[in-house]
N, C-alpha and C positions, 0 to 999 in steps of 0.2 A: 416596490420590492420590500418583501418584509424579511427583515432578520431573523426572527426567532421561527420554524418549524408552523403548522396547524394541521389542521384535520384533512386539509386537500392539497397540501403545497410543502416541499422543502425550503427553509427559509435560508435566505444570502450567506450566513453563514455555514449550514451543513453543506451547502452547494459549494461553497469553497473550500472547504476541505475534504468533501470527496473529491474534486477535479485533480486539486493539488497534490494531495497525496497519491492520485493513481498516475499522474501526471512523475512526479518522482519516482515512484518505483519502478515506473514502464523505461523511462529516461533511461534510472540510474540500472538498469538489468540489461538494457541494450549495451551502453555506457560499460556494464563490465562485463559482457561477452567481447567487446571489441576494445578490451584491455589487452590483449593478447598481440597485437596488431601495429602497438606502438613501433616506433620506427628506432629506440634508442632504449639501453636500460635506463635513462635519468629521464625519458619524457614517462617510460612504465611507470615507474617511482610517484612524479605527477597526480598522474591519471588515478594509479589505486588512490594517493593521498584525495583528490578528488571526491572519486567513489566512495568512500568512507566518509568524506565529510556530507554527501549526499544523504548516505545512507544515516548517519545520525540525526540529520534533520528528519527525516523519513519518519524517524522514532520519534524525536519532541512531537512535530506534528498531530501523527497516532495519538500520543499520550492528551494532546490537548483535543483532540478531537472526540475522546473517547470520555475527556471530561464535560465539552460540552453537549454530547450523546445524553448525558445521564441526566441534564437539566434542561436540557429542550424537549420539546415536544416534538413527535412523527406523526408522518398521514395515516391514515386507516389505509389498510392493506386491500388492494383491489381485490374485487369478486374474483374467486377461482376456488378449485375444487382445491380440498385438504391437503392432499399430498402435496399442490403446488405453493401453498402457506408455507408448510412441514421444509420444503424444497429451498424458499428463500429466503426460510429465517436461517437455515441452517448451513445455504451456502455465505448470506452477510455474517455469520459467525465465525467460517472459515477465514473470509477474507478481513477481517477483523483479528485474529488470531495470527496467522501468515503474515500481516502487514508489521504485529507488533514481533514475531519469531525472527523474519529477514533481518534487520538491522539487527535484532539482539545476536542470532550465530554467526553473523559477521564481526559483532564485537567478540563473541567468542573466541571467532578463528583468529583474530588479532589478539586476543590475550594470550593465548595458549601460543600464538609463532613468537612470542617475545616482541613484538613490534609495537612503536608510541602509536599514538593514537590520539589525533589531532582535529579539532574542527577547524575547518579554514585557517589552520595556522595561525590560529585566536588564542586556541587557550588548549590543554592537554585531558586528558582522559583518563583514567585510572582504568584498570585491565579489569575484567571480572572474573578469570580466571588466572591461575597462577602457568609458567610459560611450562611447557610441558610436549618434546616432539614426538613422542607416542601419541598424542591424540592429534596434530596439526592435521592430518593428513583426514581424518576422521571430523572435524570440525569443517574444512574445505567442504569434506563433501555432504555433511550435513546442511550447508550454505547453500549448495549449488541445488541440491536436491529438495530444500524448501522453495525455492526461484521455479523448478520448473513443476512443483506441485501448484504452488500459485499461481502461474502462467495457466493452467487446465483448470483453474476454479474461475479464475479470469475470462476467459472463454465461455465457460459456462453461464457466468452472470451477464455479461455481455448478447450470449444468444440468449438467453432468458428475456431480457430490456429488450432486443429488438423484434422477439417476436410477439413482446406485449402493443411496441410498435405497430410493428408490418400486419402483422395477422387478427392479434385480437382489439388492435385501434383504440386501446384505452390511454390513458393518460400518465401509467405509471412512467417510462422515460422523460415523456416530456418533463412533468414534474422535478425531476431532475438536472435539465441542462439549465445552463447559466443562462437563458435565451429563448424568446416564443414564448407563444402561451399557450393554453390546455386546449383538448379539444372542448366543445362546447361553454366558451366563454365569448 
C-alpha cells in the first residue's frame, strides 16, 4: 500500500479520506433527517448537539483533505470521450464544493438561531454570523436544500463509478476502494 497518489492508483491516504468523509456526510444526513424522531426534547437537544459536532468534523476533514489534494499526486484519467472528462471533473468539483458548503450553512444556521456551538462538548465555536430571526428560517432551508442537491450529485458520481465497473470494466472504482486490486495486475 502506497500513501502518496501515482499515475495508476489512489494512494492510502486519498482513499481515506474519501471513504471517511462520504462515510460522515452519508451518516451524518441520515443522522439529521431522523432528528425529528427523537423520543424527548432533551434526547433532540443530544442528537442536533451530535449532528453539529459531526458536521464540524465533516469540515476539518474537507479542509485537510483538500490540503492534501493539492500536494499529492492523481491517476490519469481513464479513456473516455470529452464530455465524460468535462462530466467528472465537474461533478468532483461539485462534490468538493457541497462537502465544504454542508457544514459551513449549518454553522450558519447556527449563527444566525443564536445557538452555541460546540464540538463534542470540548471546546466552543464562535458564530460566523451575527444571531438574526429573519434569516433562521432562510438559513434552514439553505442547509437542507444543499443535503438534497448533494444527495443527486452523490448519485450521479456513484452511477458514474459503477458503470465504469459493471459496463466499461476499467479500473477507475476499483482504484478507489480500500480493497482488491486492479484488473489486470
Amino acid at each position: 500500500m502506497k500513501l502518496r497518489s501515482g499515475p495508476g492508483h489512489w494512494g492510502t491516504i486519498a482513499k481515506s479520506f474519501h471513504w471517511i468523509v462520504a462515510l460522515g456526510i452519508l451518516g451524518n444526513g441520515v443522522f439529521g433527517l431522523c432528528m425529528d424522531l427523537a423520543s424527548n426534547p432533551m434526547q433532540k437537544i443530544n442528537w442536533l448537539a451530535l449532528h453539529k459536532s459531526i458536521g464540524l468534523t465533516v469540515l476539518a476533514l474537507m479542509l485537510l483533505r483538500l490540503a492534501w489534494r493539492m500536494g499529492d499526486g492523481r491517476p490519469r484519467e481513464a479513456p473516455a470521450p470529452a464530455w465524460q472528462q468535462l462530466a467528472a471533473r465537474a461533478t468532483h468539483a461539485l462534490l468538493y464544493l457541497l462537502a465544504l458548503a454542508l457544514p459551513l450553512s449549518g454553522w450558519w444556521f447556527n449563527s444566525v438561531a443564536g445557538k452555541p456551538l460546540q464540538w463534542f462538548k470540548q471546546f466552543n465555536l464562535p458564530g460566523i454570523a451575527a444571531k438574526n430571526d429573519a434569516l433562521r428560517h432562510v438559513a434552514h432551508a439553505v442547509h437542507e436544500y444543499l443535503f438534497w442537491f448533494l444527495v443527486l450529485v452523490l448519485v450521479a458520481h456513484v452511477g458514474a463509478a459503477l458503470k465504469h465497473h459493471v459496463f466499461d470494466r476499467d479500473n477507475v472504482l476499483r482504484r478507489m476502494l480500500p480493497f482488491g486490486k486492479l484488473r489486470g495486475e
